[in-house]
N, C-alpha and C positions, 0 to 999 in steps of 0.2 A: 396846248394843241393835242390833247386826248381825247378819243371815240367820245362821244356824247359829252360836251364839256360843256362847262355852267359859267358864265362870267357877264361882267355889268360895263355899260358905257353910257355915258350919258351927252347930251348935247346934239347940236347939227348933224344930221346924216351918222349917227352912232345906233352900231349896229352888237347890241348882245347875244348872247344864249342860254338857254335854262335849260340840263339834262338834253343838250343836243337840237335843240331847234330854237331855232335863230328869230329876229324879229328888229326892224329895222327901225329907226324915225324917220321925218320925213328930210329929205336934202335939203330942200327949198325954205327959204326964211319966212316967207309968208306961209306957205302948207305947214312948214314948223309953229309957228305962231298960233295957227289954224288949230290944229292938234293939241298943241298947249292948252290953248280955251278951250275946247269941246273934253278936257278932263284928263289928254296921254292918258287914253285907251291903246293897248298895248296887244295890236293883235298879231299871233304869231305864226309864223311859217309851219304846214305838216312837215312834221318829222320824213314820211315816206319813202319816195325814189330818189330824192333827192339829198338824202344823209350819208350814200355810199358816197356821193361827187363831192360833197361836202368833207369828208372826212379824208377822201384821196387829195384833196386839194391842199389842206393844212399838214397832214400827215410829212407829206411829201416837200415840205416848204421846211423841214426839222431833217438834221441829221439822225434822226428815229425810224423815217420810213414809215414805210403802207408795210404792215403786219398782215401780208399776203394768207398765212392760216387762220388769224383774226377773219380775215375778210370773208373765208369760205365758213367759218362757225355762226358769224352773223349775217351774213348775205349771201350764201348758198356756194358750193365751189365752181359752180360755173362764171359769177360773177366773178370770184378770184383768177381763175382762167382767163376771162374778159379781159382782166386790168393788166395780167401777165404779157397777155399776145400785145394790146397796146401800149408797152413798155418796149416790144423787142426791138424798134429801131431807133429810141432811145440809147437802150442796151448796146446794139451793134454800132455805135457812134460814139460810146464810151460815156454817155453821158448818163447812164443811171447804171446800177447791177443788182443782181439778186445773192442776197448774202442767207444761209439760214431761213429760208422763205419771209425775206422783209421784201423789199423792193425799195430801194433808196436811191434818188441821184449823188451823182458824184462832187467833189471839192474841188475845184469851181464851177469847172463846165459847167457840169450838169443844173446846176443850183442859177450859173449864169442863163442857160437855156431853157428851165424848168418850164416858163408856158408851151413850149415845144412835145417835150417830152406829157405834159399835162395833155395836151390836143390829142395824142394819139389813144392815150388813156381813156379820155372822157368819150372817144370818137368809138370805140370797144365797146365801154359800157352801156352808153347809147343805143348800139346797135341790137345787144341783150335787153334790153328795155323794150324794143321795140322802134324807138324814136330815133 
């Protein structure tokens, strides 16, 4: 679960990545089947807007943490800013902290509640986005 990560899966609904962008099969056994015979063409997800939420998502799932100065080197400091402010009632609930500018939930809570603590994150970033 590292920034831009490359790994393979194969079968129903298996979802890989090559250098950070993702690419899905299809769920379905017949769309599966579908795809199969038309040759699994493998088209993949833009890397984009969507690689910050992507990598706060896994980061945050590891006792590694969201590398909050990572964050502002490749996505700008205000985006780090972003993911900071919707961390803080996370934070004040005990369920994530900031150590060394990572941003990591806590053992268990935090990891217990992490789509919590994700919602307010992704609801920040979002709103820097635009969306």
């Amino acid at each position: 679960w590292r920034p831009a990560p490359s790994w393979r899966a194969l079968g129903l609904g298996a979802t890989c990545s090559e250098d950070g962008r993702r690419f899905a099969r299809p769920r379905e056994m017949k769309e599966y089947e579908a795809w199969v015979d038309a040759g699994a063409i493998v088209e993949r997800e833009p890397a984009g807007g969507d690689a910050l939420l992507d990598e706060a998502l896994t980061a945050l799932r590891t006792s590694g943490g969201l590398d909050l100065g990572r964050v502002a080197d490749v996505y700008g400091a205000e985006r780090s800013e972003a993911a900071r402010r919707g961390a803080q009632e996370a934070i004040g609930l005990g369920l994530a902290v900031v150590d060394d500018d990572v941003l990591r939930l806590t053992d268990p809570e935090g990891f217990l509640f992490s789509n919590f603590a994700l919602a307010g994150i992704f609801a920040e970033l979002g709103e820097e986005d635009g969306s």
